[in-house]
C-alpha positions, 0 to 999 in steps of 0.5 A: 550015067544015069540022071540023079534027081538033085531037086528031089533031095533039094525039095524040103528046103528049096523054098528058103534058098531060093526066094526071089520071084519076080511076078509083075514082071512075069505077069506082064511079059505073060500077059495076065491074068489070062481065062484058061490054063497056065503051065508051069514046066519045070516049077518044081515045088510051085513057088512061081505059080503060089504067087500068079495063083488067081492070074490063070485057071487053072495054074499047072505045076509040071516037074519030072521030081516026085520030091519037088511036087510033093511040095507043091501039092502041100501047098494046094496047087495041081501038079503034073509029073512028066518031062519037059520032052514029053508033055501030057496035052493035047496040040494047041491046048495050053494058052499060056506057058511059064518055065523059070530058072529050069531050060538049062536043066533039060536033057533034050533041049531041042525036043522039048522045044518043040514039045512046048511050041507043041502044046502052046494054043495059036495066039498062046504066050510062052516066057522063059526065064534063064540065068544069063551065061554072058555074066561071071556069076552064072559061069560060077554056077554053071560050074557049080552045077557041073561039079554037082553032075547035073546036066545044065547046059544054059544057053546064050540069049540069042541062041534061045531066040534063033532056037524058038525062032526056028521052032516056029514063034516069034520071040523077043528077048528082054534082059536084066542084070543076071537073068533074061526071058525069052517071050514066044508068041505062036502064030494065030492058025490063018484059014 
């Protein structure tokens, strides 16, 4: 079955349903502010990056939705359309990468993975941001989002560590109530 884009008929209204961020949380588990680019995957109509604006430069928004970065156009911010399985950078250009509330949406898990550590600079910090399927309230969604036909598959924290892990970062695993984040450090290069 072919993958709908519910996000871009969500697009025009996606900011008043979904309205929570929590930016000194992300600021401090990404360690901003930060001199160079911020890429924020799978950030759809830019509410994560409008509010880090000023913390990185430049701040990146990348969605594969035409409706979702339109909106994040509109609010000035420069976006990127392209698949979390095929990223357009360079290895080791991107010293910081965000990705909230969008992993279990991914087709290929995996192959992303590897795309982010890929484009992730040595020393560059990755924080991923997922809803936790180890509670009630994200099985609800999770099923929510089935019926919907959306290709979700959320992942249990400690898998996304071991999948991170085994991709070659080091990862540490922070949680609170319904959500967790996943926080990647690549390696330094050794000479």
């Amino acid at each position: 079955m072919p993958w709908l884009d519910h996000f871009g008929f969500l697009a025009p209204i996606y900011d008043r349903v979904i309205t929570a961020v929590q930016a000194g949380r992300l600021e401090a588990l990404l360690q901003l502010p930060v001199d160079g680019l911020l890429l924020d995957v799978g950030g759809g109509t830019g509410r994560v990056a409008k509010v880090l604006a000023g913390q990185a430069s430049p701040i990146v928004v990348l969605d594969e939705s035409l409706g979702m970065l339109r909106q994040a156009q509109e609010k000035g911010l420069p976006t990127a359309c392209a698949r979390s399985e095929q990223l357009p950078f360079p290895d080791g250009t991107i010293p910081r990468i965000l990705m909230v509330d969008a992993f279990h949406h991914l087709g290929d898990q995996d192959h992303a993975t590897a795309e982010l550590m890929r484009v992730l600079a040595p020393g560059g910090r990755m924080v991923i941001e997922e809803p936790n399927i180890e509670r009630g309230a994200v099985k609800l969604v999770a099923l929510a989002e089935r019926l919907a036909l959306m290709r979700s598959r959320f992942r249990r924290p400690r898998e996304m560590k071991r999948l991170f892990q085994a991709a070659g970062g080091r990862v540490k695993i922070s949680r609170d109530g319904s959500d967790f984040w996943v926080v990647v450090e690549k390696r330094k290069h050794t000479a």
